[in-house]
N, C-alpha and C positions, 0 to 999 in steps of 0.2 A: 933877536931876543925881545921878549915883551915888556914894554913898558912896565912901572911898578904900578900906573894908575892901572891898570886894564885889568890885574889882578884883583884892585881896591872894588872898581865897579863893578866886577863879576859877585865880588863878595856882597855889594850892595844891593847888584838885584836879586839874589838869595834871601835877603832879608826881606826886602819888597814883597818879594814872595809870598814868604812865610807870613807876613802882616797883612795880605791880599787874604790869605785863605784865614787867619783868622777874623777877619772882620767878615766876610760871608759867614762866618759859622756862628758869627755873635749877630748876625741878620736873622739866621735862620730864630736861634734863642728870643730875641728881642720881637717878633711877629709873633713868635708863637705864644710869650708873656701878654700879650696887647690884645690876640685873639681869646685869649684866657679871661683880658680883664672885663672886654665884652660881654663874654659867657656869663662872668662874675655878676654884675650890674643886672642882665636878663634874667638869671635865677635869685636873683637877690631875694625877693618872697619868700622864697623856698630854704633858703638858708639862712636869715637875717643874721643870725646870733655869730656865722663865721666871720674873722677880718680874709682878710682877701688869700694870705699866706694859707689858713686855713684849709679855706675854699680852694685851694689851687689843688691840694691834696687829697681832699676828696671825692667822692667817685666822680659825680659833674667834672671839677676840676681837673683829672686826669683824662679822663676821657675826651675835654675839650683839647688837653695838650695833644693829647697821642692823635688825634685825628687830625691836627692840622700838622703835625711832624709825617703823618702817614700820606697826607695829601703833598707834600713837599718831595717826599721822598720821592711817591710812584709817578708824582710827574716829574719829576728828575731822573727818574731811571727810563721813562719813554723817551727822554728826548735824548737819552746816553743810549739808547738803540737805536733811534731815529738817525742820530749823528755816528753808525759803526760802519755809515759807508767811507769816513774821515775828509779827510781836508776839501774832497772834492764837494761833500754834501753841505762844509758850511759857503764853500764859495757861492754854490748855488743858492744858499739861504740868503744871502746879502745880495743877489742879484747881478752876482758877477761874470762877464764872459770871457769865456776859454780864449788864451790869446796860443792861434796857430804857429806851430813850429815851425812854418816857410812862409812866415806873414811876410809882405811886401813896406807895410806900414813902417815908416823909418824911426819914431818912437817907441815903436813894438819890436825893431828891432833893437834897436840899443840897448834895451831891457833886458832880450835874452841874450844877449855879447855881454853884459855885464854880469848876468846872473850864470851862464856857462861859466866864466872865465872865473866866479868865487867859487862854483862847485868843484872844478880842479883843481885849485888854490886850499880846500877844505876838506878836499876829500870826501864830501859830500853829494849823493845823488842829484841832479837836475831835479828840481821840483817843478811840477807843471803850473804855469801862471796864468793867472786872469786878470783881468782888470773892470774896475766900475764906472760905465761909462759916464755915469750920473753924476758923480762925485767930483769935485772940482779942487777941493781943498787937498793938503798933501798928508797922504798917510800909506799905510802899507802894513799888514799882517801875514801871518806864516799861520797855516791848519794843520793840524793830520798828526798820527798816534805813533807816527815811526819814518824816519828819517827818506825810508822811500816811498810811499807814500804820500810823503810830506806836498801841499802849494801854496805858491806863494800869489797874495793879491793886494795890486796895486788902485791908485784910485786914476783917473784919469789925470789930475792935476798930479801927483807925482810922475804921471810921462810926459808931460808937457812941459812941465814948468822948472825941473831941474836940469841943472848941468850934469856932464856924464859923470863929473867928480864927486860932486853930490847925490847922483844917485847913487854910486859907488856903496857911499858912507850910507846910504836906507840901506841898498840890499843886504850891505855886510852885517849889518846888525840885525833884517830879518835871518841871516844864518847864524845869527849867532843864538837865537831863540831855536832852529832846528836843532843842532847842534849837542846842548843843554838840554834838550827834551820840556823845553816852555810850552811844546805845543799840544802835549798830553794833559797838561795843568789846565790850557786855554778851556780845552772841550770839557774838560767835566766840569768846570765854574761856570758854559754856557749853558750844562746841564743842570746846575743844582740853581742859576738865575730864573732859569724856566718853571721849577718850582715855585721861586719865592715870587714871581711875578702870578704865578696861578691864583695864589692866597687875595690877591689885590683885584684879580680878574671876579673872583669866589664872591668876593668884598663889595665889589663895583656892582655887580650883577644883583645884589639882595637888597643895596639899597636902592636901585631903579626900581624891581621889584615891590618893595615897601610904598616909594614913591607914589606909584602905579595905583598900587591899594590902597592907599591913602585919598588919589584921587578919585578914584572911582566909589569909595564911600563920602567922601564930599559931593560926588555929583548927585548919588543916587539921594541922600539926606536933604539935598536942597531940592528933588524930581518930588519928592516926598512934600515937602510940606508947600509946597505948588500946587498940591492936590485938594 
């Protein structure tokens, strides 16, 4: 029978949850107000007489909204196709390697004796594992949009560095994200991160830009009066 805590914490990560997804969505709201206040400031000539609430409404103002909501979105939806090969294509995004089903490696085995031996215990498919070989610190994630499908990826320091008891307590908790379906949540917040980090790429790139133009009319104004 299970614990009463175990029930408490399932409830807890539900709410985790739910406050994950909405502070992304108050990310998305909050960039796009700041991209807005930008706009504001730029056209300010052009609309002096509006305060800024105004101006957010106006056709400037919408159109700055809708356009960085439209740039969010459609890089959020390429990398939600990018990622429909599932758990296997983010393992490969982190740079992780497939650990073979008849590895010799005695850390690579104990991994899969532990992770066999939850999946029959959970009734859960095998999920295919990798690991990071770069990685030294201890962690471990679960990918993929459907329980078969599903892999799980460890770092290297979680096979080295744990006992088999304690990796016991990692793997059962990455099944407990399978399981729960945490891993369909995972991939589309890596997909709508992918957006909100474009805005910042969008961002980065115009002020080098500016930059750039900036210098090269200070060069040419000082070539200028050299003459």
């Amino acid at each position: 029978m299970a614990h009463p805590g175990f029930f408490q914490r399932q409830a807890s990560a539900r709410r985790n949850t739910s406050v994950l997804v909405l502070l992304f969505l108050t990310a998305v709201v909050l960039i796009t107000l700041a991209v807005s206040l930008v706009g504001y400031f730029v056209t300010r000539s052009e609309s002096s007489a509006l305060v800024f609430h105004d101006w957010l409404l106006s056709r400037h103002g919408l159109l700055t909204a809708a356009t960085v909501v439209t740039l969010i979105g459609v890089t959020s939806l390429i990398r939600w196709v990018d990622l429909a090969g599932g758990g296997e294509r983010v393992a490969k995004m982190v740079g992780a390697r497939p650990i073979d089903p008849d590895t010799r490696d005695q850390d690579e085995r104990r991994l899969r004796n532990v992770v066999e031996e939850m999946a029959i215990a959970s009734g859960v498919p095998v999920p295919e594992l990798f690991v990071m070989d770069q990685e030294t610190g201890i962690n471990a994630f679960v990918a993929g949009y459907t329980p078969g499908e599903a892999v799980m990826v460890v770092t290297h320091g979680t096979l080295t560095q744990l006992s088999r008891d304690e990796l016991q307590g990692v793997v059962g908790h990455e099944f407990s994200h399978i399981f729960n379906g945490d891993m369909r949540l995972n991939v589309r917040l890596i997909a709508l991160l992918a957006g909100i980090l474009m805005i910042g790429q969008i961002g980065g790139f115009l002020m080098r830009m500016s930059f750039y133009g900036r210098h090269r009319s200070m060069r040419s104004s000082g070539d200028n009066r050299g003459q």
